[in-house]
mmCIF file of the N, C-alpha and C atoms, coordinates in Angstrom:
data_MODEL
# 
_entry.id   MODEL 
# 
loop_
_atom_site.group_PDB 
_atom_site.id 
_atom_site.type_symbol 
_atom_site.label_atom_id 
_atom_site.label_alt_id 
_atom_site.label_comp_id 
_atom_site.label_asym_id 
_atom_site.label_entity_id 
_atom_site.label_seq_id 
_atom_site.pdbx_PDB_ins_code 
_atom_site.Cartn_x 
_atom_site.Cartn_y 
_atom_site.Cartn_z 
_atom_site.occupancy 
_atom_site.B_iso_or_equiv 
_atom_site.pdbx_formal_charge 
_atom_site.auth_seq_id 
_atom_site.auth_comp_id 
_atom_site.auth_asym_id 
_atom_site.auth_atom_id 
_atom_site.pdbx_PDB_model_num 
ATOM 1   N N  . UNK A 1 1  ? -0.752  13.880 -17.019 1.00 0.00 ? 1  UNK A N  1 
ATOM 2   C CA . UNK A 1 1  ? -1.160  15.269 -17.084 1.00 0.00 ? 1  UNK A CA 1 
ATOM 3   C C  . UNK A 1 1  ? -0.970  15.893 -15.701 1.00 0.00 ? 1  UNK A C  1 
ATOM 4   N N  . UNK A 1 2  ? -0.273  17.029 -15.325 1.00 0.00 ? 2  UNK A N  1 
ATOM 5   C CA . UNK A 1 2  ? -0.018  17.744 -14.863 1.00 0.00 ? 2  UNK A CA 1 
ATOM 6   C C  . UNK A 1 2  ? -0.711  18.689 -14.469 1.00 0.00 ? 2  UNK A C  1 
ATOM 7   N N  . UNK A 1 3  ? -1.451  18.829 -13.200 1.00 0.00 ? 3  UNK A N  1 
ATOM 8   C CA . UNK A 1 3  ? -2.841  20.156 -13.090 1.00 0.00 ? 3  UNK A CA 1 
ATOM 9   C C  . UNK A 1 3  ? -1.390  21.242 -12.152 1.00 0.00 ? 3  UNK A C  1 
ATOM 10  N N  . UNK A 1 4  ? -2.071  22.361 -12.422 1.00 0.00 ? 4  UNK A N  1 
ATOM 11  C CA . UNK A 1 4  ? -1.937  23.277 -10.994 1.00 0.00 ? 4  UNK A CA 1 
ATOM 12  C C  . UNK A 1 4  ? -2.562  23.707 -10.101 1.00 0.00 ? 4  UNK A C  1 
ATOM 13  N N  . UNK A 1 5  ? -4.104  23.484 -10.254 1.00 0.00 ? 5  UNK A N  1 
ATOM 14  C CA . UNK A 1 5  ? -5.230  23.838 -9.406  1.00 0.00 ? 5  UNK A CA 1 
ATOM 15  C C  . UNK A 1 5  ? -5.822  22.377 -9.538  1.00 0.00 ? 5  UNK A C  1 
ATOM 16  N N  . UNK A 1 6  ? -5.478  21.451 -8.245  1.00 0.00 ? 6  UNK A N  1 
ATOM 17  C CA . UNK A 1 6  ? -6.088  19.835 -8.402  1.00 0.00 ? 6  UNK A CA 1 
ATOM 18  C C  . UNK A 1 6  ? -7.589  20.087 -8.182  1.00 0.00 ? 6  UNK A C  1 
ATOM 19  N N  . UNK A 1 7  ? -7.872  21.122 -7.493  1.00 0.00 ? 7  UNK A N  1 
ATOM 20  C CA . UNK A 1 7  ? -9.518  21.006 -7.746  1.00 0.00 ? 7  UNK A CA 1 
ATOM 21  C C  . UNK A 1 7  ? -10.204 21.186 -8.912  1.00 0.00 ? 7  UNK A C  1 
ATOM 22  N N  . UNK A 1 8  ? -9.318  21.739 -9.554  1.00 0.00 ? 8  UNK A N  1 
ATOM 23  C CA . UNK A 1 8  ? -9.768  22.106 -11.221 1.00 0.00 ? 8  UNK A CA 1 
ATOM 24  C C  . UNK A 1 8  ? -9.910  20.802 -11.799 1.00 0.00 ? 8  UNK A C  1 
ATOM 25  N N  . UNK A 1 9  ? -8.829  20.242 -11.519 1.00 0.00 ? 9  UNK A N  1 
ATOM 26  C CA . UNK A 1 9  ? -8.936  19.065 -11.939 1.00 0.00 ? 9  UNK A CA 1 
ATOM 27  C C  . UNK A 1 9  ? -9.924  17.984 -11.870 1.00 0.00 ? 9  UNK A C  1 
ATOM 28  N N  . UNK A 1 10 ? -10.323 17.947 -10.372 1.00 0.00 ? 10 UNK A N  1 
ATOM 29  C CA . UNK A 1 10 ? -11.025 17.341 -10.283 1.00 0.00 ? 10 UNK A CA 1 
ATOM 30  C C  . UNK A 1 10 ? -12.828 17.459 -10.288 1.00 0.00 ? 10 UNK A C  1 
ATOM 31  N N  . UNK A 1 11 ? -12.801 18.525 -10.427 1.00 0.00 ? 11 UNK A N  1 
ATOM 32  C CA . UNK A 1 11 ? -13.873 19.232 -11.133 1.00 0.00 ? 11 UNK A CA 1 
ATOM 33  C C  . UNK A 1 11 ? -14.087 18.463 -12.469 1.00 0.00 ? 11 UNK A C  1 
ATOM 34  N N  . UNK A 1 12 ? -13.435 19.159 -13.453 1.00 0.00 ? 12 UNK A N  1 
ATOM 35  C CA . UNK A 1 12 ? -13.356 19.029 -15.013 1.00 0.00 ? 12 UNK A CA 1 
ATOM 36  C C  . UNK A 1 12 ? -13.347 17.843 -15.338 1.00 0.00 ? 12 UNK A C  1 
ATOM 37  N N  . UNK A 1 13 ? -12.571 16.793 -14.768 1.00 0.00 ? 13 UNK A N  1 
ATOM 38  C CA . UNK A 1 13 ? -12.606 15.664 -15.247 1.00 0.00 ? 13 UNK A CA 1 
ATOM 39  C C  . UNK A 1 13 ? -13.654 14.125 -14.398 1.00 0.00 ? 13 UNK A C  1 
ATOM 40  N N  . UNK A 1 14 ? -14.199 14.696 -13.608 1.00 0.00 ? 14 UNK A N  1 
ATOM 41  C CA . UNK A 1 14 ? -14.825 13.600 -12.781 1.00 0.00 ? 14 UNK A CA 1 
ATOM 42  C C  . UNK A 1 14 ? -16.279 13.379 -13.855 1.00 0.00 ? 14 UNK A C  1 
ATOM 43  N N  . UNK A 1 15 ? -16.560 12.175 -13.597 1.00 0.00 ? 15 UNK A N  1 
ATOM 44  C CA . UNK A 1 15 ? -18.098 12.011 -14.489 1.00 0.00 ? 15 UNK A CA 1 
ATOM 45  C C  . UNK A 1 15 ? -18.445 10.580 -14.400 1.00 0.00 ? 15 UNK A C  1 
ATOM 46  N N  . UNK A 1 16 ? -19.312 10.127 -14.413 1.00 0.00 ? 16 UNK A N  1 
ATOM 47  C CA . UNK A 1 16 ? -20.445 8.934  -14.091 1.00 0.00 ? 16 UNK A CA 1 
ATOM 48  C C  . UNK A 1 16 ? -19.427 7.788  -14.334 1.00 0.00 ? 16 UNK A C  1 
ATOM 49  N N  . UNK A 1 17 ? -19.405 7.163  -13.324 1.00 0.00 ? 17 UNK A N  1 
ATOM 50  C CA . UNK A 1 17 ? -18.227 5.337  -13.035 1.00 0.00 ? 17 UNK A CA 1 
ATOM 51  C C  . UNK A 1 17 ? -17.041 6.274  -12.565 1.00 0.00 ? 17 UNK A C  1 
ATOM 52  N N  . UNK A 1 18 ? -16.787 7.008  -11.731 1.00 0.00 ? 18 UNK A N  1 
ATOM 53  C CA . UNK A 1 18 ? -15.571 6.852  -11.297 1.00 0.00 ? 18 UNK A CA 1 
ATOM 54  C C  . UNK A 1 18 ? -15.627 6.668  -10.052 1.00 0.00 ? 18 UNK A C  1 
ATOM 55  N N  . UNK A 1 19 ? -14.411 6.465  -9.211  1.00 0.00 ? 19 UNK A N  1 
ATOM 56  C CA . UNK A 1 19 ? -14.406 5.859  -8.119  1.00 0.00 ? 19 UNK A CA 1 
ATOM 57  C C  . UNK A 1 19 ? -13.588 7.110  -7.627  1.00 0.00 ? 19 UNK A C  1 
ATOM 58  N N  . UNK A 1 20 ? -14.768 7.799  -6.124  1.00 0.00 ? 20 UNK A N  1 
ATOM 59  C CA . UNK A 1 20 ? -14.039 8.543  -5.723  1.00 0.00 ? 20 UNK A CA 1 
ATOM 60  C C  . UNK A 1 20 ? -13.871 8.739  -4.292  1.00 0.00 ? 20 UNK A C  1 
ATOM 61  N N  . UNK A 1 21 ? -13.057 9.406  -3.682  1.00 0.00 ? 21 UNK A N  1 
ATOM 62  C CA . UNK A 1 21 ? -13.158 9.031  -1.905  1.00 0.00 ? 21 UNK A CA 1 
ATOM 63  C C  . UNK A 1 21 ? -13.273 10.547 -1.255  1.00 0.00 ? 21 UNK A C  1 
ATOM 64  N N  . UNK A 1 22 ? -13.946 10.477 -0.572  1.00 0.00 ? 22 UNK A N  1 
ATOM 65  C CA . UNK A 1 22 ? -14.729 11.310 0.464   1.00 0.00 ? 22 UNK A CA 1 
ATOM 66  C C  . UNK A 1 22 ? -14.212 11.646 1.644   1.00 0.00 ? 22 UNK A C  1 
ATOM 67  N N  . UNK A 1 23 ? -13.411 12.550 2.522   1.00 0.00 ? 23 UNK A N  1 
ATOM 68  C CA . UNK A 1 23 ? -12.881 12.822 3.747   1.00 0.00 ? 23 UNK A CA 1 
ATOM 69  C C  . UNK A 1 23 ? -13.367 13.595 4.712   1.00 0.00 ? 23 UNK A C  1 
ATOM 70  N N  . UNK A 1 24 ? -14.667 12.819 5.308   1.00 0.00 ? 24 UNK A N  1 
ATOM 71  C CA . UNK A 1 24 ? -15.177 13.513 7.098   1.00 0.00 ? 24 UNK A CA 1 
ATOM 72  C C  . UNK A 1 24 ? -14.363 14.555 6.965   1.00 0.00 ? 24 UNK A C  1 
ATOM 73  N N  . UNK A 1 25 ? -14.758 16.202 7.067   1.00 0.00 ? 25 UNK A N  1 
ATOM 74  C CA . UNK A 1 25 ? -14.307 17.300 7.760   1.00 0.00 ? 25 UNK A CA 1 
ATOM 75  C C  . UNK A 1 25 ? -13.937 16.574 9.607   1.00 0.00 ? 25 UNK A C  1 
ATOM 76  N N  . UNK A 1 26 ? -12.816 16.994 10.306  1.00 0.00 ? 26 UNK A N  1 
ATOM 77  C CA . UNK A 1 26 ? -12.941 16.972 11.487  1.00 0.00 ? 26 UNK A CA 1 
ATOM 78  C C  . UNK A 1 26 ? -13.685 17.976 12.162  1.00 0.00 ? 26 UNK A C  1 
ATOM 79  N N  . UNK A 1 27 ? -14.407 17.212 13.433  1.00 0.00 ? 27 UNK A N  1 
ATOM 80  C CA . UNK A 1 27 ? -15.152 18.120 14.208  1.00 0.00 ? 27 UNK A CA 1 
ATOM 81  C C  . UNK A 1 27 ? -14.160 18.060 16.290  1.00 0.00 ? 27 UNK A C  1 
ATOM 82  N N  . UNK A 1 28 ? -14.997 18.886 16.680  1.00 0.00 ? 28 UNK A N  1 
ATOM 83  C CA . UNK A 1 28 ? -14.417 18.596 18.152  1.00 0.00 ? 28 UNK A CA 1 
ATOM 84  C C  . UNK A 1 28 ? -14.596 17.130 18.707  1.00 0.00 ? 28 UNK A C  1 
ATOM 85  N N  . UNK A 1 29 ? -15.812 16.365 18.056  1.00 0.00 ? 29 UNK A N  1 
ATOM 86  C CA . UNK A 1 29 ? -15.737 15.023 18.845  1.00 0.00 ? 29 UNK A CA 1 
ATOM 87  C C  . UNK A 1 29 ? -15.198 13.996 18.160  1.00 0.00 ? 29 UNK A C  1 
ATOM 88  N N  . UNK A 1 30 ? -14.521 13.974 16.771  1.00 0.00 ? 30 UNK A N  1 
ATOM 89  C CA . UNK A 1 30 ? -13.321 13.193 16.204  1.00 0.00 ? 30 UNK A CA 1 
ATOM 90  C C  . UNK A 1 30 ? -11.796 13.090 16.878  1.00 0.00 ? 30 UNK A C  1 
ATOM 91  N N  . UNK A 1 31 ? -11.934 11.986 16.685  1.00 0.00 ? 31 UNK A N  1 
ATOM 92  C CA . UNK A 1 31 ? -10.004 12.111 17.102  1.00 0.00 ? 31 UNK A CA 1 
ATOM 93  C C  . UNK A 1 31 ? -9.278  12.122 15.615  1.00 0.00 ? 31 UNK A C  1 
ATOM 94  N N  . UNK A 1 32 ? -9.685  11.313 14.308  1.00 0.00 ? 32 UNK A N  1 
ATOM 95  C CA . UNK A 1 32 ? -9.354  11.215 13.137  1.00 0.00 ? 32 UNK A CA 1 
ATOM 96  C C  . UNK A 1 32 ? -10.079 11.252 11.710  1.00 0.00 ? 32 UNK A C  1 
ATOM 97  N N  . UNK A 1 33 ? -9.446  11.854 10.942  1.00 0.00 ? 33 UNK A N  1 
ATOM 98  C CA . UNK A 1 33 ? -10.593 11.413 9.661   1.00 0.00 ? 33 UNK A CA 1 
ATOM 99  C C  . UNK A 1 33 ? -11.394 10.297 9.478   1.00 0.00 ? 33 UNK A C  1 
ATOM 100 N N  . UNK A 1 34 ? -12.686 10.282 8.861   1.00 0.00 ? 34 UNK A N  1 
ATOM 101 C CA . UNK A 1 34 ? -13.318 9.258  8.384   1.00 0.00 ? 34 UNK A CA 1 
ATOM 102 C C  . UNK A 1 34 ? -13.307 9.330  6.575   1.00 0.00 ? 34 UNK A C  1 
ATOM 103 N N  . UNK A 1 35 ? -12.890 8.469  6.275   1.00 0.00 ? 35 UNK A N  1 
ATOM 104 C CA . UNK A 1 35 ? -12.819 8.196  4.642   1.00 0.00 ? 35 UNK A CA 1 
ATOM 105 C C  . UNK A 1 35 ? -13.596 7.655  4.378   1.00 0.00 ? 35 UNK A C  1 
ATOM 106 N N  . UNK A 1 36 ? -14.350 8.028  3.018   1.00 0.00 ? 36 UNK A N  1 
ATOM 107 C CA . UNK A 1 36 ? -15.542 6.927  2.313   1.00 0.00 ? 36 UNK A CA 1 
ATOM 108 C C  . UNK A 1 36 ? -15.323 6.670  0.925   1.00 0.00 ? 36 UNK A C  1 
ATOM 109 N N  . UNK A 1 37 ? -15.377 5.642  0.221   1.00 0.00 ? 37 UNK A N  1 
ATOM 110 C CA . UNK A 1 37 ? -15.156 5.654  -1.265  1.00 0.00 ? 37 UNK A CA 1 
ATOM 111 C C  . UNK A 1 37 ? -16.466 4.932  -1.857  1.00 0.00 ? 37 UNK A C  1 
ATOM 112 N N  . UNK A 1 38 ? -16.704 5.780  -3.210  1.00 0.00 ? 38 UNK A N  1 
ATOM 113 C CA . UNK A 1 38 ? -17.900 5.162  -3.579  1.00 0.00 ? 38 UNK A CA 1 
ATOM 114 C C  . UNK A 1 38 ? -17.601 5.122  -5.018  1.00 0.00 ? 38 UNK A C  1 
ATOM 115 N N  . UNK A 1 39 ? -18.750 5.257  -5.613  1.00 0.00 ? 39 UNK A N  1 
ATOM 116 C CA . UNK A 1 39 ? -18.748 5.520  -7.478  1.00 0.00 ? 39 UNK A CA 1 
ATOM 117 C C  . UNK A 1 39 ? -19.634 6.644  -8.002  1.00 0.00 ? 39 UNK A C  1 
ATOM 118 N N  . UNK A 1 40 ? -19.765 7.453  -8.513  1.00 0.00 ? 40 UNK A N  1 
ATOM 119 C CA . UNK A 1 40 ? -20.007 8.848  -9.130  1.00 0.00 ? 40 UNK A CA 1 
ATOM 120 C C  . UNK A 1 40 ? -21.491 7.828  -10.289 1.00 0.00 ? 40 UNK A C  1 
ATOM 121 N N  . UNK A 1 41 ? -22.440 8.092  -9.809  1.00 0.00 ? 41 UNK A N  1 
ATOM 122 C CA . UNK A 1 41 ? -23.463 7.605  -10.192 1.00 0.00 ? 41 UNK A CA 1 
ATOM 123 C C  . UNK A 1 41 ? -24.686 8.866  -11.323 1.00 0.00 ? 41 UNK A C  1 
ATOM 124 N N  . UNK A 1 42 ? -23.989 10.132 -10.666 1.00 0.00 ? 42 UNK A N  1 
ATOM 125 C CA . UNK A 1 42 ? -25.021 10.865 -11.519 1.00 0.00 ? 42 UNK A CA 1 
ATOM 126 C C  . UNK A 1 42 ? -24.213 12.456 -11.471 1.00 0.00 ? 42 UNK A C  1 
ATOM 127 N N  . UNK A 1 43 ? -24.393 12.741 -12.276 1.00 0.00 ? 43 UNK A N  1 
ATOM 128 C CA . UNK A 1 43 ? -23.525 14.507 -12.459 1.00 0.00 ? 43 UNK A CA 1 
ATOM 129 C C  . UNK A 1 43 ? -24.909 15.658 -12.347 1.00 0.00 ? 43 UNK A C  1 
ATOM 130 N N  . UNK A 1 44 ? -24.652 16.685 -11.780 1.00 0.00 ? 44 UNK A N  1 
ATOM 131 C CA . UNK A 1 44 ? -25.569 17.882 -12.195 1.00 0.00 ? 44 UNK A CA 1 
ATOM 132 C C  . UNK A 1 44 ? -24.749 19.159 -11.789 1.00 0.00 ? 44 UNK A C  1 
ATOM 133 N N  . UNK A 1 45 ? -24.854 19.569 -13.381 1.00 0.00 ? 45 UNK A N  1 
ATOM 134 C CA . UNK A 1 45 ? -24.297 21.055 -12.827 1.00 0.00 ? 45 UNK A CA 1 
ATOM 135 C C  . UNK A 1 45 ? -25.457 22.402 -11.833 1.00 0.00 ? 45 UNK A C  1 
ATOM 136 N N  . UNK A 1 46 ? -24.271 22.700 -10.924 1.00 0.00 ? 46 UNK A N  1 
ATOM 137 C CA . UNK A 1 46 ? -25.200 23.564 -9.575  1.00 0.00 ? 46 UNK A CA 1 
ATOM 138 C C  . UNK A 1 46 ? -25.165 24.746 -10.213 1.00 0.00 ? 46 UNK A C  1 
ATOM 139 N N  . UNK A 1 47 ? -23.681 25.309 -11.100 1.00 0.00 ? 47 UNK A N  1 
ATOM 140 C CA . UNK A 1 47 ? -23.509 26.399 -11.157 1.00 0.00 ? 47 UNK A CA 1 
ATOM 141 C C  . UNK A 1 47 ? -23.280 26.797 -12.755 1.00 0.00 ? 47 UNK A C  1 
ATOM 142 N N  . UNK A 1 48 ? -22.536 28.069 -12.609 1.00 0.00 ? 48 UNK A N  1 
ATOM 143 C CA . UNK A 1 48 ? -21.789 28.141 -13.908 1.00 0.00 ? 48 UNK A CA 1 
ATOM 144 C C  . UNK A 1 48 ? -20.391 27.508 -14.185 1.00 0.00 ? 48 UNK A C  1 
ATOM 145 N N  . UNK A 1 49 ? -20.400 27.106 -13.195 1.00 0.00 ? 49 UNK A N  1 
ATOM 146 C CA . UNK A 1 49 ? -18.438 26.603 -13.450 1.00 0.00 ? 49 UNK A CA 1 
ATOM 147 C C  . UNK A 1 49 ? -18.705 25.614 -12.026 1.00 0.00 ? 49 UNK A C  1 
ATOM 148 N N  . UNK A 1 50 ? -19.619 25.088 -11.393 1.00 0.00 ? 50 UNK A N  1 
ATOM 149 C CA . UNK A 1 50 ? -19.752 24.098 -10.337 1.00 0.00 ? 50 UNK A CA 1 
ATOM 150 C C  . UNK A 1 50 ? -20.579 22.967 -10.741 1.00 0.00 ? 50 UNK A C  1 
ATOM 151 N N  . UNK A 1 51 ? -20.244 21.830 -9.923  1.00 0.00 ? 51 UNK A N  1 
ATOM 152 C CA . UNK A 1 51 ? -21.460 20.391 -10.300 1.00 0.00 ? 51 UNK A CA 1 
ATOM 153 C C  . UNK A 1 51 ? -20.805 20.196 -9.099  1.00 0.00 ? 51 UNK A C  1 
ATOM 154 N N  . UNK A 1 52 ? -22.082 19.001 -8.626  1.00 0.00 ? 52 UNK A N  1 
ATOM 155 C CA . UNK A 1 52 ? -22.466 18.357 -7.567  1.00 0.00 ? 52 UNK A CA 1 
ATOM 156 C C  . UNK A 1 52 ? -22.371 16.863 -8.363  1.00 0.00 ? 52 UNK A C  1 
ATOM 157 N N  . UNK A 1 53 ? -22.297 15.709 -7.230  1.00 0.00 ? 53 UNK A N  1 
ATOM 158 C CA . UNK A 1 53 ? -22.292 14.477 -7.590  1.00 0.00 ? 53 UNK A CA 1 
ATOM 159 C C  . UNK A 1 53 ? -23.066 13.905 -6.835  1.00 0.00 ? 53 UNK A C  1 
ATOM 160 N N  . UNK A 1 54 ? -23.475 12.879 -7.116  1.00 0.00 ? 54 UNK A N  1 
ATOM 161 C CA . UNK A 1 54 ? -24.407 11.688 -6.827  1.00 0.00 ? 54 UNK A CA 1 
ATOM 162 C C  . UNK A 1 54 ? -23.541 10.462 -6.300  1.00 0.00 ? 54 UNK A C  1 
ATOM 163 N N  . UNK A 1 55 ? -23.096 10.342 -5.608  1.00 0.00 ? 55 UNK A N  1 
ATOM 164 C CA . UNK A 1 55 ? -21.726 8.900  -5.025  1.00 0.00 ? 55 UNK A CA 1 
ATOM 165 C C  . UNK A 1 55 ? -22.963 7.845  -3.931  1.00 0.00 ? 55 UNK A C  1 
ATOM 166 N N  . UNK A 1 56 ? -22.695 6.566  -4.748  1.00 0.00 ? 56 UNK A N  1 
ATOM 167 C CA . UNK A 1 56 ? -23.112 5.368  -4.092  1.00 0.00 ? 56 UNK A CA 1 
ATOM 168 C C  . UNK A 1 56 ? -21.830 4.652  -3.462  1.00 0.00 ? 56 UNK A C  1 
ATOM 169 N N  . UNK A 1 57 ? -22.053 4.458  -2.163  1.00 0.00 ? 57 UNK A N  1 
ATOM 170 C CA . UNK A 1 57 ? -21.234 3.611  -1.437  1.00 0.00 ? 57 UNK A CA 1 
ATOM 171 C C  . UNK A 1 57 ? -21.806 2.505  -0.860  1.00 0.00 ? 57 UNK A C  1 
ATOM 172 N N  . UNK A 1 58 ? -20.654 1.495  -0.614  1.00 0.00 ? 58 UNK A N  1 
ATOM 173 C CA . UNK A 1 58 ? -20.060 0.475  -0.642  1.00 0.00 ? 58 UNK A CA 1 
ATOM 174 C C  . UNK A 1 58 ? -21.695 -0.068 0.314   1.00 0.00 ? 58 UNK A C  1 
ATOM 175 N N  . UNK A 1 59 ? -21.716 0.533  1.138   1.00 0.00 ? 59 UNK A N  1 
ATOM 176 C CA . UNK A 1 59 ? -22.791 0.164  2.015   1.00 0.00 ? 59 UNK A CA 1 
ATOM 177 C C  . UNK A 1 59 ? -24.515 0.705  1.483   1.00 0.00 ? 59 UNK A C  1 
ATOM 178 N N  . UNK A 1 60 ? -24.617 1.043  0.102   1.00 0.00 ? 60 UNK A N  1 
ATOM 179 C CA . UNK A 1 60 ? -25.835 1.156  -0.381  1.00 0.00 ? 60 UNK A CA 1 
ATOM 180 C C  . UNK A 1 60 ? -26.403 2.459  0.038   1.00 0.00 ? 60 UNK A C  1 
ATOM 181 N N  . UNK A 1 61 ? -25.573 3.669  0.571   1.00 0.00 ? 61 UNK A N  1 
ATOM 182 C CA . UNK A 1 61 ? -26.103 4.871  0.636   1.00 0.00 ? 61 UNK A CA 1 
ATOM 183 C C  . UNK A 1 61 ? -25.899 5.553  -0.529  1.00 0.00 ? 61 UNK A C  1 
ATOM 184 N N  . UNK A 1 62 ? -26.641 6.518  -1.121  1.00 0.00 ? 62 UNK A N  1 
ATOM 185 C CA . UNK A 1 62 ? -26.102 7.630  -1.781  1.00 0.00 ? 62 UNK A CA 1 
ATOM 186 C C  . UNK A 1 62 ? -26.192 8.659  -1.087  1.00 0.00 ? 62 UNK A C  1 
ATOM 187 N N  . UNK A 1 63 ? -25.558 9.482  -1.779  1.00 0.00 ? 63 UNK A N  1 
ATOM 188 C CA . UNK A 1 63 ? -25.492 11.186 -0.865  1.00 0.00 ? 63 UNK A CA 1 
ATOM 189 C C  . UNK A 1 63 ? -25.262 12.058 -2.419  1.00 0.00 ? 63 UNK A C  1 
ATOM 190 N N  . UNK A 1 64 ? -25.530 13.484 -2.294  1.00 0.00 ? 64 UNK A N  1 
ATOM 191 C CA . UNK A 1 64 ? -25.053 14.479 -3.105  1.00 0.00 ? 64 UNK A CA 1 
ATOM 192 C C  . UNK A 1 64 ? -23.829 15.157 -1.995  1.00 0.00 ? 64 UNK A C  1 
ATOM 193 N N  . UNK A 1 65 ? -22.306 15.492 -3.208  1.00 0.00 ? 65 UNK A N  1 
ATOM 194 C CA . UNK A 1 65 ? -21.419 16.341 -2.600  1.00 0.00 ? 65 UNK A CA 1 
ATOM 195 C C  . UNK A 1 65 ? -21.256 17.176 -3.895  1.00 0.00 ? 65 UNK A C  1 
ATOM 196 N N  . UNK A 1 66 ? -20.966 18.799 -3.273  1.00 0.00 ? 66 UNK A N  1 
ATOM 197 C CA . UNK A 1 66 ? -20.058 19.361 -4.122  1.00 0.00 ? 66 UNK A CA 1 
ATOM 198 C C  . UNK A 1 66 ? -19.001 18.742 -4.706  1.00 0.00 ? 66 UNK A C  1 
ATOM 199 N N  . UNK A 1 67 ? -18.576 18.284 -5.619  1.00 0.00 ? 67 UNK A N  1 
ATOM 200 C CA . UNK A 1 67 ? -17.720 17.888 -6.429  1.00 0.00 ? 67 UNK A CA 1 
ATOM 201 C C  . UNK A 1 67 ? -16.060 18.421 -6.121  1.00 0.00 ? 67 UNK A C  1 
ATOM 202 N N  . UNK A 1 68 ? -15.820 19.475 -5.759  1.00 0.00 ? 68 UNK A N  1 
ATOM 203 C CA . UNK A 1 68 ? -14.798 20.223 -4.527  1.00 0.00 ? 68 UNK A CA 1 
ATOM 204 C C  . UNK A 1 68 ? -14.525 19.651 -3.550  1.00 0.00 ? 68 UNK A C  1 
ATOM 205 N N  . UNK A 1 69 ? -15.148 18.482 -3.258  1.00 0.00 ? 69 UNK A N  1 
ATOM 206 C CA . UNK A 1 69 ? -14.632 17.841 -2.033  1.00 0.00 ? 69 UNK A CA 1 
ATOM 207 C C  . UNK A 1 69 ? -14.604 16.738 -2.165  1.00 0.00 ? 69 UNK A C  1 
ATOM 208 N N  . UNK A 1 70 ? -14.085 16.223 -3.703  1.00 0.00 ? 70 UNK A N  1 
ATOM 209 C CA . UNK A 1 70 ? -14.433 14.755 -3.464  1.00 0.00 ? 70 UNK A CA 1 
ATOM 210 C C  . UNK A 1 70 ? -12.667 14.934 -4.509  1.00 0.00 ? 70 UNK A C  1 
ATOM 211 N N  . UNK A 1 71 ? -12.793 13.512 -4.498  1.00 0.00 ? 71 UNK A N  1 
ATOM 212 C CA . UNK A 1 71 ? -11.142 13.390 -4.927  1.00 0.00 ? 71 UNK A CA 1 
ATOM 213 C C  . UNK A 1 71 ? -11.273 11.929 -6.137  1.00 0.00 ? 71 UNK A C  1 
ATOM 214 N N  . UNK A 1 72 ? -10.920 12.293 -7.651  1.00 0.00 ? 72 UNK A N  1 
ATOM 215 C CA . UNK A 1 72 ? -11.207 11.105 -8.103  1.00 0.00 ? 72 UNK A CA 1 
ATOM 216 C C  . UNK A 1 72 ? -9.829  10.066 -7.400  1.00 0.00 ? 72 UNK A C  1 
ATOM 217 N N  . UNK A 1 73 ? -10.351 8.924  -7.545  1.00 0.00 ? 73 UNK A N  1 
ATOM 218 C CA . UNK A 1 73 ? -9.543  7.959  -7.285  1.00 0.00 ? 73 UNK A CA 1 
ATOM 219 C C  . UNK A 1 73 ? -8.643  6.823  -8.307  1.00 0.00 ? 73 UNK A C  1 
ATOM 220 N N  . UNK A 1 74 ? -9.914  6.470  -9.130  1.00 0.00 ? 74 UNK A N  1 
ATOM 221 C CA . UNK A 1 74 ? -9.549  5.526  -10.331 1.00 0.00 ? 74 UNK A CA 1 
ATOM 222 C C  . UNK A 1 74 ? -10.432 6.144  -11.276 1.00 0.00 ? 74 UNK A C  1 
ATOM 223 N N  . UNK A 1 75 ? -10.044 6.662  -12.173 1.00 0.00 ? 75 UNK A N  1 
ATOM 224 C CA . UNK A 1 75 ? -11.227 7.554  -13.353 1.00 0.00 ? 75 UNK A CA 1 
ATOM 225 C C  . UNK A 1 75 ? -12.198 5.681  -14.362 1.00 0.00 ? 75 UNK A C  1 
ATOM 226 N N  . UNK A 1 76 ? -13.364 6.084  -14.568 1.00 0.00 ? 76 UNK A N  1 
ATOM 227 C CA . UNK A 1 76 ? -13.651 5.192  -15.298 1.00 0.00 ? 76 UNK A CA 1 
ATOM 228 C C  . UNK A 1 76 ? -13.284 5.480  -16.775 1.00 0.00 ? 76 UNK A C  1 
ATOM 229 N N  . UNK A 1 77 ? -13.605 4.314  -17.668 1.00 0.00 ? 77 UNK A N  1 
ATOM 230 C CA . UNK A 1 77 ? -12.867 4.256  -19.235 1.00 0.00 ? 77 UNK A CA 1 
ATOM 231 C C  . UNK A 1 77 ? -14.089 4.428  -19.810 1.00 0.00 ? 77 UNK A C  1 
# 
């Protein structure tokens, strides 16, 4: 499947077991991105057309992200 807006995409189709990765915004005291990959543990929609995610990583943190900034990786079945 073919998107034209990949955030749409990844919006619409992300949902609980997928594996998705996370990219540090750069700041002035980075020299390079920091990447994180976790698993999509809980969905809530923020908006009318927005959701936020729940991502557990590798190292036993969770965090909430806008869903806009996350990138699926391997969709779960």
């Amino acid at each position: 499947m073919t998107c034209f807006l990949l955030w749409w995409c990844y919006n619409i189709f992300m949902k609980v077991g997928d594996l998705v990765k996370y990219e540090q915004p750069l700041s002035d005291s980075m020299d390079k991105h920091a990447t994180a990959y976790g698993l999509v543990i809980m969905m809530s929609r923020t908006g009318h057309q927005t959701e936020s995610a729940q991502v557990l990583f590798k190292d036993g943190v969770t965090a909430w992200f806008d869903s806009q900034v996350l990138e699926v990786v391997n969709e779960s079945r």
